[in-house]
N, C-alpha and C positions, 0 to 999 in steps of 0.2 A: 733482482729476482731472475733467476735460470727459465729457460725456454718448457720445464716442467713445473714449475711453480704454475708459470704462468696460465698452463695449459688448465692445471690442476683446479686456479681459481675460476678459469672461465667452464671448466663443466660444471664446480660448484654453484656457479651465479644461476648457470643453465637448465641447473637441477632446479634449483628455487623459483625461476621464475615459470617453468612446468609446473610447479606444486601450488603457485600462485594462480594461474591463467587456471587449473585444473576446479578449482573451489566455485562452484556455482550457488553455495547458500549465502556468502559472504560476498560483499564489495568489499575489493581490497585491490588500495590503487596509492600512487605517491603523488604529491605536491612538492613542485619548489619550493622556495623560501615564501616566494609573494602570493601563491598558493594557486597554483596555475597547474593543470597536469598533467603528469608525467607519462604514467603505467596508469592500464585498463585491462584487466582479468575479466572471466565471463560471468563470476557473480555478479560485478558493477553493471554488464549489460543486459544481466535477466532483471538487474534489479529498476535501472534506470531509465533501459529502452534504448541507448543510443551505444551505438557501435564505437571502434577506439578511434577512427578518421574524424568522427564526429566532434569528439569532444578533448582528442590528446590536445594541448596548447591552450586550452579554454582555459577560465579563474572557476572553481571549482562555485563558486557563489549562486552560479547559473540554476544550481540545484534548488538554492533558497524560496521561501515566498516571498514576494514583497515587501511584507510588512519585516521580517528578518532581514533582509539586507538593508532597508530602510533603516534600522535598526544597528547596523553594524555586527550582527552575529558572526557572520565567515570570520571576521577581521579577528573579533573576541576572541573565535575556538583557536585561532593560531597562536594569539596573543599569549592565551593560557598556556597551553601543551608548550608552548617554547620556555616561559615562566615555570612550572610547575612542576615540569617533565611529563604533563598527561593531561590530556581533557577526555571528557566520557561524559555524555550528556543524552537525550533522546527528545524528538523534535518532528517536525513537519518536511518532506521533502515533495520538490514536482520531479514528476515523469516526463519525460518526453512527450506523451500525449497530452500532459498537461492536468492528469488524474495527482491525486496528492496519495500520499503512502507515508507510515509513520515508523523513523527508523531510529534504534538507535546506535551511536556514534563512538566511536574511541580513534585518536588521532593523538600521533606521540610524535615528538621532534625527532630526527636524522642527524646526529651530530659527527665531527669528523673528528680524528684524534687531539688536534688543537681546539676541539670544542668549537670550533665555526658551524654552523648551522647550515647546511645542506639541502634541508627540505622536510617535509610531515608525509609520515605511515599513516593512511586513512582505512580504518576497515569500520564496514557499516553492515549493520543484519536487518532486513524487515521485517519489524514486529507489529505490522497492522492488524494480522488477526487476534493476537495474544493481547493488543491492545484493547482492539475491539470486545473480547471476552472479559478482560479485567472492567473494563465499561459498563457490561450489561452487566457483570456480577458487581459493581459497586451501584450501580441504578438497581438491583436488584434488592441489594442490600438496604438502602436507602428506603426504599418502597416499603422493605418489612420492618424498616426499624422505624418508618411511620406508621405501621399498620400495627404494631408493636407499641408504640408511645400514643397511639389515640385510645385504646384497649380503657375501658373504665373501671367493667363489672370483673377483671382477672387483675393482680397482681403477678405480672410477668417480668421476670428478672432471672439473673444467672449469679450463679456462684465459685469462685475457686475451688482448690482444693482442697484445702481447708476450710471450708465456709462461710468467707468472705464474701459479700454481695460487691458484684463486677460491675451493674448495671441496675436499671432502675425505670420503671415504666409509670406512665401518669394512672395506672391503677392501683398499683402499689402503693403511690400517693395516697389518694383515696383513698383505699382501705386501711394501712397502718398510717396514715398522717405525717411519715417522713418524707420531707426533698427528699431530692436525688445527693443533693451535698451534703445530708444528713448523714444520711446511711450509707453512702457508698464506702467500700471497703472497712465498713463494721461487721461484726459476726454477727448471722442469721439467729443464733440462740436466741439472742434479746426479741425475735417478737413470740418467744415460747414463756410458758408462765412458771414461775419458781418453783412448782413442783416437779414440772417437765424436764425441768435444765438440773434438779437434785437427783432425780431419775436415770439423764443422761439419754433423753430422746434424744435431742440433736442429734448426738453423735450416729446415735443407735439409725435416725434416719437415711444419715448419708452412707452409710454400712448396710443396710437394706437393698438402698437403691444400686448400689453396685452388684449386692450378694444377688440377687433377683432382678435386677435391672430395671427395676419403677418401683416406686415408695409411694402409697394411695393412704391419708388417714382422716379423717374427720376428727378434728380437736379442738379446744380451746386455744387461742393466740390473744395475746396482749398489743396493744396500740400506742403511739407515741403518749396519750395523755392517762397511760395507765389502764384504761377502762379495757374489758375483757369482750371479743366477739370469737361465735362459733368458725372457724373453717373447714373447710375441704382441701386439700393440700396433695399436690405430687409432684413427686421430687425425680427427674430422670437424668440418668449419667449422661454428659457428653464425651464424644471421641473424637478424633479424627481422622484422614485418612487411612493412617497408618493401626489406627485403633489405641491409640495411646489418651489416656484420661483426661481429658483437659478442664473439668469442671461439672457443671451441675447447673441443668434448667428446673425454679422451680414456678409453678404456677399455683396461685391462691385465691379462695374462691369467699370469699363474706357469704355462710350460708345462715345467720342469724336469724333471719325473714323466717326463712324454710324451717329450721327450727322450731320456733316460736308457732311457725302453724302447725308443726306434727303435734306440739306439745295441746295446743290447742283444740288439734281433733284429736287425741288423745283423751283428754280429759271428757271433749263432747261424748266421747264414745264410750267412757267410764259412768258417765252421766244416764249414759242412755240405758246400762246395763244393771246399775242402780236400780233405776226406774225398773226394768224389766223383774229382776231379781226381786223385789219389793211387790211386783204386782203376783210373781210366781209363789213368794212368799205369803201374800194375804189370800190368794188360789187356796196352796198348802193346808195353812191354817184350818180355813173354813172346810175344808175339806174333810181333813183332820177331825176336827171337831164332830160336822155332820157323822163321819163314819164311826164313831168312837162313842157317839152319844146313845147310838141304836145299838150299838154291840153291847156297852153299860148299861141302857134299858133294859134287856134281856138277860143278863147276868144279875143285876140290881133286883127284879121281879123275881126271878126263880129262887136266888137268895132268900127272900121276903117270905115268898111261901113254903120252902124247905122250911121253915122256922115253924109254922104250924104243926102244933103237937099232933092231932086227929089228919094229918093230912093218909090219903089213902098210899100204900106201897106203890101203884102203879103212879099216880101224878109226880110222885117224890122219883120213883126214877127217870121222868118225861122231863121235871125241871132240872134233874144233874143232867140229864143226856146235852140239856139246853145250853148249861151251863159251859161241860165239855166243850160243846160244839162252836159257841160265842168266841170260848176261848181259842179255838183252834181258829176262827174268823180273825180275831184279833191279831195273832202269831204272823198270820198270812199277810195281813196290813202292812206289819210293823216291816217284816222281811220286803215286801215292793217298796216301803218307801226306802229303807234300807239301800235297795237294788241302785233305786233312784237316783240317791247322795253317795253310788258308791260306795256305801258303807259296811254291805253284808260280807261276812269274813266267810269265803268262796275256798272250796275242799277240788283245788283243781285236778283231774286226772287227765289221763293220754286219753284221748277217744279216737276211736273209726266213723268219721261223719256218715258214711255208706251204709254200716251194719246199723249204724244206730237211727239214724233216719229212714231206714228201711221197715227196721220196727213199730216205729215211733210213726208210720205213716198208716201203719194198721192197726194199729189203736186208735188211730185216731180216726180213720172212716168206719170203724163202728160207734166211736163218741156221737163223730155227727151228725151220724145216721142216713138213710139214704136217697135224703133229696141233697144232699152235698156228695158232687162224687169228687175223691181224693185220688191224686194221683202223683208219680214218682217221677224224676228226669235226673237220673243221679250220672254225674260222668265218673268214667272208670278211673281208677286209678288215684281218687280223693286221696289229699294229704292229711295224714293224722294234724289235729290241733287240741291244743290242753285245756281244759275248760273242766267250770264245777257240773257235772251230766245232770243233777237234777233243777240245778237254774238255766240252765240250756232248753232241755224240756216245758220250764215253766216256760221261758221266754217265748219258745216257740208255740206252745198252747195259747200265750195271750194275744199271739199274733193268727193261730188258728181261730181261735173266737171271736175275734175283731174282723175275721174273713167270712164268717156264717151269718155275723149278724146285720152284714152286706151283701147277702145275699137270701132275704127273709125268704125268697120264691123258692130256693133252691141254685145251685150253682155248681161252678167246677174250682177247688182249689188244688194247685199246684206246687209242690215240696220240689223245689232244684236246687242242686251243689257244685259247683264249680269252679275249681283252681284257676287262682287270681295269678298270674306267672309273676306279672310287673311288681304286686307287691307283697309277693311268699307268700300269701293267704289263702285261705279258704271263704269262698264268699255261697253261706245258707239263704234261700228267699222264700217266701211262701206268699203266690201268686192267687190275686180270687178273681172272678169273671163282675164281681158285686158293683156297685150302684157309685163308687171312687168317689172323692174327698176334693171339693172347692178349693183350688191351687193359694187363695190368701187362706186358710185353714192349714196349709199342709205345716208352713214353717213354726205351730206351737203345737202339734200332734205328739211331740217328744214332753211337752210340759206337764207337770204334776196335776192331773184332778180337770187334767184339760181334754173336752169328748165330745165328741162329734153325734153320740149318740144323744137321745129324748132322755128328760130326765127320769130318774129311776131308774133306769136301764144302764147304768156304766159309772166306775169308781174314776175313771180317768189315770190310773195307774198301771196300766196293763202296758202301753206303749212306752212308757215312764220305764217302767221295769228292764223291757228290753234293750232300750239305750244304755240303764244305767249298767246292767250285767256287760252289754258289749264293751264299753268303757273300760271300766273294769277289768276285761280280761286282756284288755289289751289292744281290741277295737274298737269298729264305731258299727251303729245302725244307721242305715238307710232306709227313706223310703219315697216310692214315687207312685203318682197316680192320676187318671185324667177321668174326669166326669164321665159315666156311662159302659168306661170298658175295664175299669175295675185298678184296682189296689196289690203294689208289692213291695212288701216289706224285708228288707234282708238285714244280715249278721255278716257281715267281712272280719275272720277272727286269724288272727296269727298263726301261722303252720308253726309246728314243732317237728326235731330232729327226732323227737325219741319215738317208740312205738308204744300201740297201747297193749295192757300187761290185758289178756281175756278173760285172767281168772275173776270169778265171782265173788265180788266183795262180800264181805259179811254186811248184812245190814239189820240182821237183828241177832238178840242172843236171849237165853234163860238165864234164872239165878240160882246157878249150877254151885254156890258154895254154902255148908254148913253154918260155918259162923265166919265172919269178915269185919275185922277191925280195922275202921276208918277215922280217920283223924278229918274232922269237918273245918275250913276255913274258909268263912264268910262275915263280912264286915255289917250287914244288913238284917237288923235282929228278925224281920218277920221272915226273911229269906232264909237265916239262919233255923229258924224253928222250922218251916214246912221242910227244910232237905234234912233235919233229924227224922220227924217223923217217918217219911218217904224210907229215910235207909232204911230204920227200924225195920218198917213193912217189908222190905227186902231179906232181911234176916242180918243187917249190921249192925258190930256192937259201935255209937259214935261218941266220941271224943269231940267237943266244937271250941274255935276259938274264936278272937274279931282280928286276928291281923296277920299277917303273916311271919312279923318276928316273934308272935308270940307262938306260930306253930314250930319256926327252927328250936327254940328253948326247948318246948317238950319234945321235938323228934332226936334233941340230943339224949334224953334218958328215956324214951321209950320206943321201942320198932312199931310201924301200922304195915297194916298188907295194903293200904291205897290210903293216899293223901290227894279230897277233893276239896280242890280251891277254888272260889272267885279271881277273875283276872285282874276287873279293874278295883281295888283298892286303897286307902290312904297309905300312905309310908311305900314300904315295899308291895311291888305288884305281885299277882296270884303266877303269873310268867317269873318274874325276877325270883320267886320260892322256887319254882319250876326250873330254871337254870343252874340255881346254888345246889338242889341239890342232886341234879344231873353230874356234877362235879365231887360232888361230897358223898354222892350215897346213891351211885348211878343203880344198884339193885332197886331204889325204892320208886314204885309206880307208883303215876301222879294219874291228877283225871281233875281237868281244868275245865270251868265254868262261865260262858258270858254272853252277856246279850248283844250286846258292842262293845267292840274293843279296836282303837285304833290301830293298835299293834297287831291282831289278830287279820285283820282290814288289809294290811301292808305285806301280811305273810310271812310276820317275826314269831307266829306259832310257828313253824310248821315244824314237824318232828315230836310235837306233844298231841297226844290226847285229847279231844276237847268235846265238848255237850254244850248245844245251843242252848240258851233261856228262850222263854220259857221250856221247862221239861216234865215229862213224866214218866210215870215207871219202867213205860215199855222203852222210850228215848235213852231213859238214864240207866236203864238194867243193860239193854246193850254196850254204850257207853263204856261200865264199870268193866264187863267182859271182854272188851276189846283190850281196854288198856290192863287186865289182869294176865290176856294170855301174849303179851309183846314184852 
């Protein structure tokens, strides 16, 4: 080798052994053969505490604890790396002050070109704190995967990614009754029940739980012996650092117990409303009866004496006036209970709660006269809401009456309106100063035939009514009251977008045509005879039939100027005539008849014609001229 070779090798040696001595996160130092050392860089001395004086010539063993050299370990790591060409291990080492530090080790033989052995590269790094970290995270782990396997009342486990259970908690046990060597790395499907798995939940839940990130159901699950219990079940994705998938925690909950009680007070609570229903129903009844038996007294009598031949003109008009009058009693009945059971078939329009209670506040403080002073608190700006205007009125009149006769001295009642913001409504109340209502009283004040007042003095329908109308339209009634400072009963009813039309409805008419040929269909032969006679009086010629297939037959071979049906019907309904020939023969005006009708109740008239039962001339003569001039 030339005097530049040689030069060449010693800056290179010179360069390396800078880049070595330069490394302070690493020990990196040489050993002879018998392992004694060589080289000391400044990592070896941040790491070990001792300077290169201190320890060049030493046996590198010095590092070890006792029990490791006791043990033969130095001797081993050279043994191997000169054998194997490598040892790498990690282990306990002392410091110079005698503190231990945990490092780990790589040490590779020095061989020369005839393969003689030279000496061992030792580079060491300390990983005491990374150690100590994987420590408390595997004590950490440990802790929750007892905290984890003691769990009873939860079924806690994990799943691949495809749905394989990874794991297995002693709740899981418990609840579906597999070991852990049952079911580990069996698919989750099997504790779902044959419809779920035809269905394809599984799949659908672990495609949840990703698409939205938690899968929450209450379901049925099957158990290892078959038999079927309710669950609670959530299914959450795992990730990891990096947010890459790595499986599925799901947790399951035995809610059978819970179950079995809802269903339990369920039924108590169906029980109890039986009961309730059953007592409101034999209320009803008697009520019924009482109020029906006096109205038939009075009809039944006047009847009896119209029958006397010598009776005088003036008694014979005293007992029809009676008669009218009973019956007009009766009408009114039938329509509250109606209101009641939600039944009455309601002619909704747009209204102005402001204009119309405005009105409706001065008629009514001359009604009731003036030791009741009636007064108004209307806020500006009332939202139109839709409603039938003459069951509105009634509602609010029986809630006026029920305010006067709480106030037998005289009092002050209050009409206020006030837009509900939270729930789009309009909320009506009518407020009395009167003598209020026993708080165990208040919760049956809505019940049919049910009254706070003396008997004789109240049908127990009046409050009835107005529940039932608010319902109905779409709200509810309210009402609240405290002993001494008096009673308010309100109507919260649904705003509407549209506005109200101001024109004046028609509400009655004359019988402005000469001659008027009407085709009569009604199923009810004594029904059928009084609405012949009736048109007659009117000046129509009638045609009657009993059905409504028997009216399409004749209206194919003959025209009528008004076809008046019954709604409810056997076969085809007095509606379903009404519809065919809205299609077949849109010229021809109908004029529909009914007392109840579900349909009518639901608002699948609407766009037809219709006249309540009972009717009379004056009812039925507008009626006919309404639907003559549309």
């Amino acid at each position: 080798m030339d005097d530049q070779s040689n030069f060449d090798a010693q800056a290179t040696e010179q360069r390396y052994q800078l880049l070595v001595n330069a490394v302070s996160d690493y020990a990196i130092y040489m050993l002879d053969p018998t392992g004694h050392i060589l080289t000391w860089n400044a990592g070896a001395r941040r790491f070990k505490g001792y300077v290169a004086e201190e320890v060049i010539g030493e046996h590198f063993s010095r590092f070890f604890t006792p029990e490791d050299r006791a043990a033969g370990v130095p001797q081993t790591m050279l043994r191997t790396a000169f054998e194997e060409g490598r040892f790498e291990g990690e282990g306990e080492r002392i410091r110079k002050d005698g503190s231990l530090i945990w490092v780990h080790v790589v040490i590779d033989p020095i061989l020369a070109e005839d393969g003689e052995l030279l000496g061992f590269a030792k580079i060491i790094r300390d990983i005491t704190e990374r150690r100590a970290a994987d420590r408390a995270l595997f004590v950490a782990e440990q802790r929750f995967s007892l905290l984890v396997q003691s769990v009873q009342d939860y079924a806690i486990y994990m799943l691949d990614l495809e749905g394989r259970v990874t794991n297995w908690n002693a709740g899981a046990q418990a609840i579906k009754g597999y070991r852990a060597d049952e079911i580990v790395g069996a698919h989750f499907s099997r504790f779902h029940t044959e419809e779920d798995r035809i269905r394809g939940e599984p799949a659908l839940a672990l495609e949840t739980a990703l698409r939205e990130g938690r899968y929450e159901r209450e379901a049925e699950r099957v158990r290892k012996d078959g038999s079927r219990f309710w669950a609670h079940v959530v299914i959450d994705p795992i990730r990891d650092e990096s947010g890459t998938l790595i499986g599925f925690a799901k947790i399951t909950r035995d809610i059978s117990e819970k179950r079995r009680a809802q269903e339990e007070l369920e039924q108590a609570r169906a029980a109890v409303f039986q009961s309730q229903k059953m007592q409101a129903l034999g209320e009803l009844t008697g009520g019924i009866a009482h109020d029906f038996n006096n109205l038939m007294t009075v009809i039944r009598g006047s009847a009896e004496l119209l029958q006397k031949e010598d009776l005088a003109p003036e008694k014979r008009r005293r007992y029809v006036r009676a008669i009218t009058e009973t019956a007009d009693k009766a009408t009114a009945l039938t329509t509250k209970l109606l209101a009641f059971g939600r039944r009455q078939s309601l002619k909704p329009e747009v209204l102005d709660p402001g204009s119309r209670l405005d009105a409706f506040g001065e008629v009514l403080a001359r009604t009731l006269g003036s030791p009741i002073e009636v007064r108004l608190d209307l806020a500006p700006d009332l939202w139109p809401i839709e409603a039938d205007a003459a069951e509105l009125e009634t509602a609010l009149l029986n809630a006026a009456f029920n305010a006067r006769d709480a106030m037998p001295g005289g009092g002050r009642l209050t009409i206020s309106a006030r837009n509900v913001v939270d729930e789009h409504a309009v909320r009506i109340a009518i407020t009395d100063s009167g003598q209020g209502i026993p708080a165990e009283m208040l919760e049956r004040v809505f019940d049919p035939f049910f009254t706070t007042k003396p008997v004789g003095k109240g049908t127990g329908l009046g409050l009835s009514q107005i529940h039932g109308f608010a319902a109905q339209t779409g709200g509810r009634a309210e009402i609240a009251s405290r002993l001494g400072l008096g009673t308010t009963v309100s109507l919260v009813l649904p705003r509407t977008d549209r506005q109200p039309d101001n024109r004046a409805a028609v509400r009655s008419a004359i019988a402005n045509w000469e001659r008027l040929d009407v085709l009569l269909v009604e199923d009810n032969d004594n029904v059928r005879q009084f609405a012949r006679s009736m048109l007659h009086e009117l000046r129509a010629d009638v045609t009657d039939v009993e059905s409504a297939e028997a009216a399409l037959d004749l209206l194919g071979r003959h025209h009528f100027d008004l076809v008046f049906s019954d709604i409810v019907m056997p076969g085809m309904s007095g509606l379903d005539l009404a519809r065919r020939l809205r299609s077949t023969a849109p010229d021809q005006r109908v004029l529909l008849a009914t007392g109840y009708s579900r349909e009518v109740a639901g608002g699948e008239a609407a766009g037809f014609h219709i006249v309540q039962k009972p009717y009379g001339a004056e009812s039925l003569t507008a009626a006919i001229s309404l639907a003559l001039a549309n």
